[in-house]
MARMAR-465769 format. One line per 5 residues: number of its first residue (from 1); their letters; for each residue x, y, z of N, C-alpha, C, O. Coordinates in Angstrom, 1 decimal. Layout:
N
NUM) a) X,Y,Z,X,Y,Z,X,Y,Z,X,Y,Z | ... $
END
This chain:
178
1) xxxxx) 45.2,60.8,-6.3,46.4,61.4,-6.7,46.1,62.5,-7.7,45.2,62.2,-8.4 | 46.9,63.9,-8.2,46.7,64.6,-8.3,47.3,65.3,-8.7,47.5,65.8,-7.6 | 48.1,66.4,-9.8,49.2,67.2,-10.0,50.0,67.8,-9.0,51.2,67.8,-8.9 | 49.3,68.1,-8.6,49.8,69.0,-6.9,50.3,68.9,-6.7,51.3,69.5,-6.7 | 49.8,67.4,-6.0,50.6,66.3,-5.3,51.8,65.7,-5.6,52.7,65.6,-4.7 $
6) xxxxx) 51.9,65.4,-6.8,53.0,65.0,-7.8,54.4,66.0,-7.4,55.5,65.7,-6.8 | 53.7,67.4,-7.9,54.4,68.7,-7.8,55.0,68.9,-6.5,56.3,68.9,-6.6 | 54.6,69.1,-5.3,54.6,68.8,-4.1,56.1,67.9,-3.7,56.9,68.4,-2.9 | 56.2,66.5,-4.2,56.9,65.6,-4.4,57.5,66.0,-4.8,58.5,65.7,-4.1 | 58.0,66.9,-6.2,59.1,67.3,-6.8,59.4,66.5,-8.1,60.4,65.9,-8.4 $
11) xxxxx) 58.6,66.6,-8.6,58.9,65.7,-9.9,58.3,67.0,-10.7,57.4,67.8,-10.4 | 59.3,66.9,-12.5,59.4,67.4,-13.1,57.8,67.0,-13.4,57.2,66.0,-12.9 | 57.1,68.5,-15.0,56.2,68.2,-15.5,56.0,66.7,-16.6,55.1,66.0,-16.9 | 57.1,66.8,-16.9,57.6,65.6,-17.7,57.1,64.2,-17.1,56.5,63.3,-17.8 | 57.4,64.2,-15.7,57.4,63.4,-15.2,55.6,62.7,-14.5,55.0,61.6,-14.5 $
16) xxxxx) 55.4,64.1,-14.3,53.6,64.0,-13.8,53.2,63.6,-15.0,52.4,62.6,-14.9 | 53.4,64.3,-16.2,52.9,63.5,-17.5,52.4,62.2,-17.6,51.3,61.9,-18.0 | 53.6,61.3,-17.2,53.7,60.0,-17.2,53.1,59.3,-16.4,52.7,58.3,-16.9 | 52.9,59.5,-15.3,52.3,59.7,-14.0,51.1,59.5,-14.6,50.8,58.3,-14.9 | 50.4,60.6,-14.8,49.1,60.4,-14.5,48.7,60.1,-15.9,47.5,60.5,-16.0 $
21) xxxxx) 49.1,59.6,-17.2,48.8,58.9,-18.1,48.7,56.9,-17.6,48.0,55.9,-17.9 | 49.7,57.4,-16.8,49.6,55.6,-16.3,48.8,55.8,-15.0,48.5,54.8,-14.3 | 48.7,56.6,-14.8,47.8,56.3,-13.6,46.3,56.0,-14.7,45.7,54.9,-14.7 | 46.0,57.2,-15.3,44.8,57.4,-15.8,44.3,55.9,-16.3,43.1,55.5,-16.2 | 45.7,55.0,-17.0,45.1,53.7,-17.8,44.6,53.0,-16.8,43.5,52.5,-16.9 $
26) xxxxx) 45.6,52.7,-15.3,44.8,52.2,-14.6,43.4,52.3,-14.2,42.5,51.4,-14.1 | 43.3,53.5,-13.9,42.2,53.9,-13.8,40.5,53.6,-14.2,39.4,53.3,-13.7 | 41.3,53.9,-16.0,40.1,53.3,-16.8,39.6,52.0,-17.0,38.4,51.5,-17.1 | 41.1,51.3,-17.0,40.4,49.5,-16.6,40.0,49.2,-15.6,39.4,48.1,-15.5 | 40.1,50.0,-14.3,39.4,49.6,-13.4,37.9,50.1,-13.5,36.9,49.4,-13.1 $
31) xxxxx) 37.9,51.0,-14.0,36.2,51.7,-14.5,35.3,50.6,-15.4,34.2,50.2,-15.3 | 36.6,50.4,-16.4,35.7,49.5,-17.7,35.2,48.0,-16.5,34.0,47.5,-16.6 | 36.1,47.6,-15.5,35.9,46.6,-14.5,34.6,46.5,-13.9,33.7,45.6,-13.7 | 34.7,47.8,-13.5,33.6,48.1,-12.2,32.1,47.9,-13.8,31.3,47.0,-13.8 | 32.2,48.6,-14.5,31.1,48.4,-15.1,30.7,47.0,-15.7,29.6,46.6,-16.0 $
36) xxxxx) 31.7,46.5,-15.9,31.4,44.9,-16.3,30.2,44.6,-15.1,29.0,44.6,-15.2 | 31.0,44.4,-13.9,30.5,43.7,-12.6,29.1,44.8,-12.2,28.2,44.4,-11.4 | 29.1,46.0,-12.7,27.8,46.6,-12.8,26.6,46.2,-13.4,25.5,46.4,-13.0 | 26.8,45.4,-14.8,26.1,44.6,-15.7,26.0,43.9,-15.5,24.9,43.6,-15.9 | 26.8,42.8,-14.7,26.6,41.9,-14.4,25.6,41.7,-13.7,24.8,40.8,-14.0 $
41) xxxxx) 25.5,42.5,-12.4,24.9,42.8,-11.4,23.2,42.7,-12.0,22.4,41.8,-11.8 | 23.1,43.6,-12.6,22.2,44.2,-13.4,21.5,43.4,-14.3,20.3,43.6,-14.4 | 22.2,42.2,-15.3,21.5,40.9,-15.4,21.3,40.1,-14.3,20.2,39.5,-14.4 | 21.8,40.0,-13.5,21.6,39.2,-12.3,20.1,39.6,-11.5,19.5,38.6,-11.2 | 19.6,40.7,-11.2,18.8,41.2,-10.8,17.7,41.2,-12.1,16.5,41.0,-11.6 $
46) xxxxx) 17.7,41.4,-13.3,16.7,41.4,-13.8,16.2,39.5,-14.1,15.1,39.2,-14.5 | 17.2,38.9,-13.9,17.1,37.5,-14.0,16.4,36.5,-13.2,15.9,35.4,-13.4 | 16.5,37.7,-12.0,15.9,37.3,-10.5,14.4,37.5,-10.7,13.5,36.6,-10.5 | 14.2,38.8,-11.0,13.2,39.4,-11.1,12.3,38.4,-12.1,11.1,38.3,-12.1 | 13.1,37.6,-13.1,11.9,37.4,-14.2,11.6,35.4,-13.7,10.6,34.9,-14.1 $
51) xxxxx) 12.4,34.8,-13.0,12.9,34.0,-12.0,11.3,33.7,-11.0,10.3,32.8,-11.0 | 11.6,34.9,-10.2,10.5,34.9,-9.0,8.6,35.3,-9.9,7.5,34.8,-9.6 | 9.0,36.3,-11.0,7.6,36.1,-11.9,7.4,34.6,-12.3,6.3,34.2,-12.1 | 8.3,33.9,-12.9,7.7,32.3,-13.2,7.5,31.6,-11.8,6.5,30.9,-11.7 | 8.3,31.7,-10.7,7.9,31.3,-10.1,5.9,31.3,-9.3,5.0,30.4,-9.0 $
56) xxxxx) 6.0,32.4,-9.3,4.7,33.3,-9.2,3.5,32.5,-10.5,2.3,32.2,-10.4 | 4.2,32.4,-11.2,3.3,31.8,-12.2,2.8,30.4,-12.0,1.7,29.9,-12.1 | 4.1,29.8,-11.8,3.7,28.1,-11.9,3.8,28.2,-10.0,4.6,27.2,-9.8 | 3.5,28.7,-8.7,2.7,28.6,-7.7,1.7,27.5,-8.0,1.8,26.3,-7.8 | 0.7,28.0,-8.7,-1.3,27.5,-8.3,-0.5,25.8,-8.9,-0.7,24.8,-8.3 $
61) xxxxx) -0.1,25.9,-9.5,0.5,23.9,-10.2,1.1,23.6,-9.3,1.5,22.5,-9.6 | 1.6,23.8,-8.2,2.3,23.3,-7.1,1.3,22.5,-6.4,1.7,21.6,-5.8 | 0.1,22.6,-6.4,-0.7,21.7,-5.2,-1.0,20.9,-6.5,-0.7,19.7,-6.3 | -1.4,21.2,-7.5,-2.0,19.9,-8.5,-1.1,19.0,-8.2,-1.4,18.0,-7.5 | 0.8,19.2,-8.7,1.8,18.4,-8.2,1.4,17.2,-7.4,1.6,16.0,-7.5 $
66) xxxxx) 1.0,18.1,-6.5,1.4,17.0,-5.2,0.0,16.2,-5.1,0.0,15.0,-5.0 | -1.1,16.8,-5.3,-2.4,15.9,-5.7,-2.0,14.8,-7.0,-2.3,13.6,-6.8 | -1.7,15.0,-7.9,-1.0,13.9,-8.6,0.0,12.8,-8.7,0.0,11.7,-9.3 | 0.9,13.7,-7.7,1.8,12.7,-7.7,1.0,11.2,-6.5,0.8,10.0,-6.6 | 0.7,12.2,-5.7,-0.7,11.2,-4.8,-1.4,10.0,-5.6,-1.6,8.8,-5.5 $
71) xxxxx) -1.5,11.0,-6.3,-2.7,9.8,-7.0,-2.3,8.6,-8.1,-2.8,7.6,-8.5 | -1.0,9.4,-8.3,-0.3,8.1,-9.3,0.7,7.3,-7.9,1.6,6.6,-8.2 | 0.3,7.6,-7.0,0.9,6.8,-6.1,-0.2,5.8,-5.5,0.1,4.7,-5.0 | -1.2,6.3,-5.7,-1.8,5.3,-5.1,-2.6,4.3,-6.1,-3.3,3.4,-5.7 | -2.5,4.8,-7.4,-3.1,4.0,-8.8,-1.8,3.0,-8.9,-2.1,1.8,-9.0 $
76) xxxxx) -0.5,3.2,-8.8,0.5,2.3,-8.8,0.0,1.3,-7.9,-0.1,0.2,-8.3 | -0.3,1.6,-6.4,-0.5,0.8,-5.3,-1.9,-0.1,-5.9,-2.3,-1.3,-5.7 | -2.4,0.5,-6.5,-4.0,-0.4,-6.7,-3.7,-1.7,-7.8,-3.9,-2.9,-7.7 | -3.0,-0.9,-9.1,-2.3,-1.8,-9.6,-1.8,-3.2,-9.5,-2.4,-4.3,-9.8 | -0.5,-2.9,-8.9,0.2,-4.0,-7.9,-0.5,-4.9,-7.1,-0.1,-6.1,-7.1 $
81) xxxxx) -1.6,-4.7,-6.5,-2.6,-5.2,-6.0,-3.7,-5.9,-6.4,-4.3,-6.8,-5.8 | -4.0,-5.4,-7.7,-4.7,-6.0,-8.5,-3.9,-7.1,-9.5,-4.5,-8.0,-9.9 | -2.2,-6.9,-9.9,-1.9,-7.9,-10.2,-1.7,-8.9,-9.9,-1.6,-10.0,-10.5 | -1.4,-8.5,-8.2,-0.8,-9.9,-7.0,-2.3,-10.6,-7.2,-2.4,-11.8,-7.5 | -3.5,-9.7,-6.9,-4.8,-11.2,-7.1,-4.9,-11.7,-7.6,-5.1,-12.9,-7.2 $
86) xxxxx) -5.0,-11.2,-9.2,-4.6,-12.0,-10.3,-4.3,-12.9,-10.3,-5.2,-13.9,-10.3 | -3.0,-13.0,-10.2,-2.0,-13.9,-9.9,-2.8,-15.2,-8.7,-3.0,-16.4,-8.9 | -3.0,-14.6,-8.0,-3.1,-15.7,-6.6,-4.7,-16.0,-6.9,-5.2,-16.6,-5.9 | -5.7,-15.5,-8.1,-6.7,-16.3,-8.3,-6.4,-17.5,-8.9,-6.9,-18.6,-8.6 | -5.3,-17.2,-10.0,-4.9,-18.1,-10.8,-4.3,-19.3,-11.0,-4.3,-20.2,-11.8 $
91) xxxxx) -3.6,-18.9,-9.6,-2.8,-20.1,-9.1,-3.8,-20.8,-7.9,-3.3,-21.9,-7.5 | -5.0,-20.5,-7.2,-5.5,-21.1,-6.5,-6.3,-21.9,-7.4,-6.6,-23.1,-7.0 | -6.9,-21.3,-8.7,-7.6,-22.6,-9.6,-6.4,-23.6,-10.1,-6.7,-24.8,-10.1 | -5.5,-23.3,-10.4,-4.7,-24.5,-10.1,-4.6,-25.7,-9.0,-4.3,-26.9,-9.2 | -4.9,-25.2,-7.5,-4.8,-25.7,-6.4,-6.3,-26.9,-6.1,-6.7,-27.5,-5.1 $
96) xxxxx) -6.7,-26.9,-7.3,-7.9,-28.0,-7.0,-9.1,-27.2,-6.3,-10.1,-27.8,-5.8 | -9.0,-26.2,-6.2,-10.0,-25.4,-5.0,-11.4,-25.6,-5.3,-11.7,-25.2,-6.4 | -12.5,-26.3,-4.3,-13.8,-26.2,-4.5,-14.4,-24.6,-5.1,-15.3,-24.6,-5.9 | -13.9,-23.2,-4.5,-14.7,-22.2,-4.5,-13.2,-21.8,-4.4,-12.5,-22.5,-3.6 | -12.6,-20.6,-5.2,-11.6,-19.9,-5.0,-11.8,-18.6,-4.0,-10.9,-18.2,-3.3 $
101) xxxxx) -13.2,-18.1,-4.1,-13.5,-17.1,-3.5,-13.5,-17.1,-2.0,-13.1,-16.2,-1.3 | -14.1,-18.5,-1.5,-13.8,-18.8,-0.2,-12.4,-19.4,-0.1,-11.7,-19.0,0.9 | -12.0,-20.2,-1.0,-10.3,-20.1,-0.5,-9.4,-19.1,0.1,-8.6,-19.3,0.9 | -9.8,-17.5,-0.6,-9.5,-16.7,-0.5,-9.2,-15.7,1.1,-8.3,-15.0,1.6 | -10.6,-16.2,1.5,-10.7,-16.1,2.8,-10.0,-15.8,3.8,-9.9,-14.8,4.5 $
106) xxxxx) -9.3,-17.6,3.5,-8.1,-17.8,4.5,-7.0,-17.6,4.4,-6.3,-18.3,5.1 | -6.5,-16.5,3.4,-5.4,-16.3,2.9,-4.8,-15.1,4.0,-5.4,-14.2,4.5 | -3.8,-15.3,4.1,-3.0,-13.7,5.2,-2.7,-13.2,3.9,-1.6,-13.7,3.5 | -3.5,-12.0,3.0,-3.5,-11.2,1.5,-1.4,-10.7,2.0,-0.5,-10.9,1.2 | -1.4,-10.1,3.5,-0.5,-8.9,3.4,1.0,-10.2,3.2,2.1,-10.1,2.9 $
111) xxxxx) 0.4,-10.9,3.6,2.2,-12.3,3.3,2.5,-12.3,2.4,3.6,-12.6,2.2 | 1.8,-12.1,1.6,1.9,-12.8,-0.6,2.3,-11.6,-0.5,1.7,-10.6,0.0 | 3.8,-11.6,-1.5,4.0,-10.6,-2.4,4.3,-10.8,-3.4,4.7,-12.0,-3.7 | 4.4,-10.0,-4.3,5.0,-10.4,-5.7,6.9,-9.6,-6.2,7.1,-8.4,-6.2 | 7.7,-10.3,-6.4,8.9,-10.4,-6.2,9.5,-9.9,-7.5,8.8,-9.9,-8.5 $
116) xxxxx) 10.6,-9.4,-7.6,11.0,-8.1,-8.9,10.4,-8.7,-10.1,10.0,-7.9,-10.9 | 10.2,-10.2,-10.5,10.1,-10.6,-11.5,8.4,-11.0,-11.9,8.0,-11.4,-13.0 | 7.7,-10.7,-10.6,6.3,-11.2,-10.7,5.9,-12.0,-9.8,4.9,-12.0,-9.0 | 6.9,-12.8,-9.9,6.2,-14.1,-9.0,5.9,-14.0,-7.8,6.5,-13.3,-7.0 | 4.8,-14.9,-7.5,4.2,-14.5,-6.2,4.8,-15.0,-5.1,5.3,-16.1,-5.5 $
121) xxxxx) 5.1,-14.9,-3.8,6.2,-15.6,-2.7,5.0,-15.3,-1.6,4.2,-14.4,-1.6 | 5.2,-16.6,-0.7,4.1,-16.7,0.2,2.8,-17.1,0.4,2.2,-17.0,1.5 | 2.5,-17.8,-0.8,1.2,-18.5,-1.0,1.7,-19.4,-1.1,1.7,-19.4,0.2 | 2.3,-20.6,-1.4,2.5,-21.7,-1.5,2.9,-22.3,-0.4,3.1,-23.5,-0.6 | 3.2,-22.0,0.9,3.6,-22.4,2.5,1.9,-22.1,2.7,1.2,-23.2,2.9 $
126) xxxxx) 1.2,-21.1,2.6,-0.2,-21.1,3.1,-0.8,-22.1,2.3,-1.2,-23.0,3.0 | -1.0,-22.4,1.3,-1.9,-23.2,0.1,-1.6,-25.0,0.7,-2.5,-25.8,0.9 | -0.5,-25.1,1.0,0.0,-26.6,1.5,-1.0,-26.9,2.7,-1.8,-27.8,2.8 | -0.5,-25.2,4.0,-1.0,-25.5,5.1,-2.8,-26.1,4.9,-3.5,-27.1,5.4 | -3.1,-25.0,3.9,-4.6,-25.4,4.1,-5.1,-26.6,3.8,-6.0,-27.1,4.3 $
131) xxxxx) -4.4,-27.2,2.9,-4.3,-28.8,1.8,-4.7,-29.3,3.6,-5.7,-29.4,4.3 | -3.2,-29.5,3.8,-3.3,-29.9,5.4,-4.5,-29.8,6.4,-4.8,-30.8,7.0 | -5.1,-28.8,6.7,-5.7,-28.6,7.3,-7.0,-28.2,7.4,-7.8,-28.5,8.3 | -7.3,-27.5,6.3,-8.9,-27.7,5.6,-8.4,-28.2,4.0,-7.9,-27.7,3.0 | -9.0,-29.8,4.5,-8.9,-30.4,3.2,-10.3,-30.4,2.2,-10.3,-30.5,1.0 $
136) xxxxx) -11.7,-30.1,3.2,-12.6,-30.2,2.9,-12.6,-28.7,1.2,-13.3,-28.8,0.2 | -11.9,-27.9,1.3,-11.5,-26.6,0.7,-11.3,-27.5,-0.8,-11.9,-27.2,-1.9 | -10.6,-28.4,-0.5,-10.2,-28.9,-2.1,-10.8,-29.9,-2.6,-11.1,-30.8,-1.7 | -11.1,-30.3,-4.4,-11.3,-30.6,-4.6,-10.0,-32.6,-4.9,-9.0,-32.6,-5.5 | -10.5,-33.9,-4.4,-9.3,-34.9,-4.3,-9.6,-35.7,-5.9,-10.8,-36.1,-6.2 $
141) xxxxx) -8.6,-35.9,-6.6,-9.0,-36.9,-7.6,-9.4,-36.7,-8.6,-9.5,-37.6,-9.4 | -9.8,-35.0,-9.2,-10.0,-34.4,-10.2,-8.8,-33.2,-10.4,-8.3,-32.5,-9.5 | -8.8,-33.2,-11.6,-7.9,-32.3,-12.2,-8.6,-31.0,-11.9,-9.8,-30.9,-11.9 | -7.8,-29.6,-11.4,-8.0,-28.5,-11.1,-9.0,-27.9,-12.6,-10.1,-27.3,-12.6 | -8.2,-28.2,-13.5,-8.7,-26.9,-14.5,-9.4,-28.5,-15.7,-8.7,-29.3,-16.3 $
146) xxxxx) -10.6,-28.6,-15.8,-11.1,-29.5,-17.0,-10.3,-29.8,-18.5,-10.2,-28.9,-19.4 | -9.9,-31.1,-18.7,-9.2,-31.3,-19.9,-10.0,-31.4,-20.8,-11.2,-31.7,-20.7 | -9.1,-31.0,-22.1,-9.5,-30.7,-23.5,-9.9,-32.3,-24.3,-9.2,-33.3,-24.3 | -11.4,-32.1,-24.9,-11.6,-33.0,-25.6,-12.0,-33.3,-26.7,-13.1,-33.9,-26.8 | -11.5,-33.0,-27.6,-11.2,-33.1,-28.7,-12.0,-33.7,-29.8,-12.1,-33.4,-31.0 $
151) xxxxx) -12.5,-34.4,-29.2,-14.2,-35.1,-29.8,-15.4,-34.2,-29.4,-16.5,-34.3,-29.9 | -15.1,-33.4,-28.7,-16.4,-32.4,-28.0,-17.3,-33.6,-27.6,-18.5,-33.2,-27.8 | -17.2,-34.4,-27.2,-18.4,-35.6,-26.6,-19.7,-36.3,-28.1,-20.8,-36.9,-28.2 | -18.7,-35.9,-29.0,-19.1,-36.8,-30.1,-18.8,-38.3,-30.5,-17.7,-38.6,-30.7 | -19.6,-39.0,-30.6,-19.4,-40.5,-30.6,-18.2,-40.7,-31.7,-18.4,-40.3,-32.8 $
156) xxxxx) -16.9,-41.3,-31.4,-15.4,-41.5,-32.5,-16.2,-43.0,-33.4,-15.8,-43.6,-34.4 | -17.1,-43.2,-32.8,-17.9,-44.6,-34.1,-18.6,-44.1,-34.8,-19.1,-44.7,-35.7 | -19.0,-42.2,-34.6,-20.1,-41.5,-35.7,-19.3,-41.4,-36.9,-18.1,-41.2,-37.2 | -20.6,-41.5,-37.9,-19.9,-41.3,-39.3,-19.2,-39.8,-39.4,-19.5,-38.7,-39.0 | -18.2,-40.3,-40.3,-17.4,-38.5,-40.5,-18.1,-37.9,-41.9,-18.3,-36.7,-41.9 $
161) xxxxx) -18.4,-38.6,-42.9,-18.7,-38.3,-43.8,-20.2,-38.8,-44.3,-20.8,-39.9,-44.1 | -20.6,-37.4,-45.2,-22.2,-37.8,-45.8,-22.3,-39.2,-46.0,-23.1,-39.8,-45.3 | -21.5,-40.0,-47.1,-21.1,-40.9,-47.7,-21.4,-42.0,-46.5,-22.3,-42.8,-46.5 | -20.7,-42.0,-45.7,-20.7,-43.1,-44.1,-21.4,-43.0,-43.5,-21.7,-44.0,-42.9 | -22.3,-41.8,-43.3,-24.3,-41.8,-43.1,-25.2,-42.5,-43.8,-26.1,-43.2,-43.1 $
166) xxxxx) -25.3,-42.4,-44.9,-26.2,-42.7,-45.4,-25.5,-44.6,-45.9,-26.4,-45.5,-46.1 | -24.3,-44.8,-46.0,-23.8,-46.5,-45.4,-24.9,-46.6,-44.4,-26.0,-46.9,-44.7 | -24.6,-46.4,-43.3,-24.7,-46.6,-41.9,-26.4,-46.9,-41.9,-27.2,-47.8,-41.6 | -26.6,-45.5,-42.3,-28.5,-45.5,-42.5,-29.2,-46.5,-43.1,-30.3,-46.9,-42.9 | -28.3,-47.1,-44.1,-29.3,-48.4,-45.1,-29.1,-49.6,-44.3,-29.9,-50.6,-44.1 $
171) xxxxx) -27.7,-49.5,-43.8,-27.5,-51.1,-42.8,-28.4,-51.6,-41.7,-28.9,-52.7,-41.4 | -28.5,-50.0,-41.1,-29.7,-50.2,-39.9,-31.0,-50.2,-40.5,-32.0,-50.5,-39.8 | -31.1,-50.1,-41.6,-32.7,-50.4,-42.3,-32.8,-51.7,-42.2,-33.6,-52.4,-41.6 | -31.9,-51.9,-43.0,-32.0,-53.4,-43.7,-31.9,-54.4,-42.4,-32.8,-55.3,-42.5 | -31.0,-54.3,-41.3,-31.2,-54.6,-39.9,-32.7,-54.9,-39.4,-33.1,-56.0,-38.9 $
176) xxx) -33.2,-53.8,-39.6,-34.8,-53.7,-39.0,-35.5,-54.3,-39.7,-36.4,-54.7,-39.0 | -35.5,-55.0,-41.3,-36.4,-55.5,-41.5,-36.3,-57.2,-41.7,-37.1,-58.0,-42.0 | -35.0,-57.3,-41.4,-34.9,-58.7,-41.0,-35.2,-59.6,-40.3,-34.6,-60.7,-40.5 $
END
């Protein structure tokens, strides 16, 4: 739009005045508008730009990633594995076992698992079967794990004291030459 135009129309100069002062404000806020959303733009693209450079950067760490995460996947797995044995060595020397190592044998490893809290599930239906059926595997009539003795296999009639030795020592003399 345009004076001309205005003129054209038939409106006083007064009138176009008005006109294109209010046109003009529109105008300008739509300018100040357009340049916002030009900036915008304009961060947006330099944001991209600095975006796809890091990306570019941390690339070559993308395969370590995944070799890592691998590997703490499969140290988790060895783990777990190493604690379920643990476990199911420990409870087979409980089980009276002549040889744990050959008990082992006959174990189905993939049935035993160990359950949110640890415990092992699955060995003890196998551990009976075997009781049952290779009994020769266990030991009958002795305790699995050797009790504590407290004398260490010291005579409870030996003297405890210097004093009750050398008692002891003169009685058996005197014994002897009687």
């Amino acid at each position: 739009m345009n004076r001309e135009e205005l003129k054209k129309m038939g409106l006083t100069d007064e009138q176009i005045n008005q006109v294109m002062a209010s046109h003009g404000q529109s105008v300008n806020a739509l300018n100040a508008e357009v340049a916002n959303w030009k900036k915008a733009s304009e961060d947006a693209k330099a944001e991209t730009v600095d975006k796809e450079k890091e990306i570019e950067r941390l690339k070559p760490f993308e395969e370590q990633v995944g070799t890592l995460t691998t590997e703490n996947g499969e140290l988790k797995s060895k783990a777990s594995t190493a604690e379920k044995n643990s476990k199911v060595v420990a409870a087979l020397a409980k089980s009276n076992a002549h040889d744990v190592t050959d008990l082992m044998k006959f174990l189905d490893q993939d049935s035993i698992t160990l359950d949110d809290k640890g415990n092992l599930q699955g060995l003890d239906s196998q551990l009976k079967s075997l009781q049952e059926g290779k009994a020769w595997l266990f030991q009958t009539g002795k305790p699995a794990v050797p009790s504590y003795d407290p004398a260490g296999g010291v005579d409870p009639k030996a003297p405890k004291t210097m004093a009750e030795a050398i008692e002891s020592g003169i009685k058996s003399q005197l014994k002897g030459d009687a």
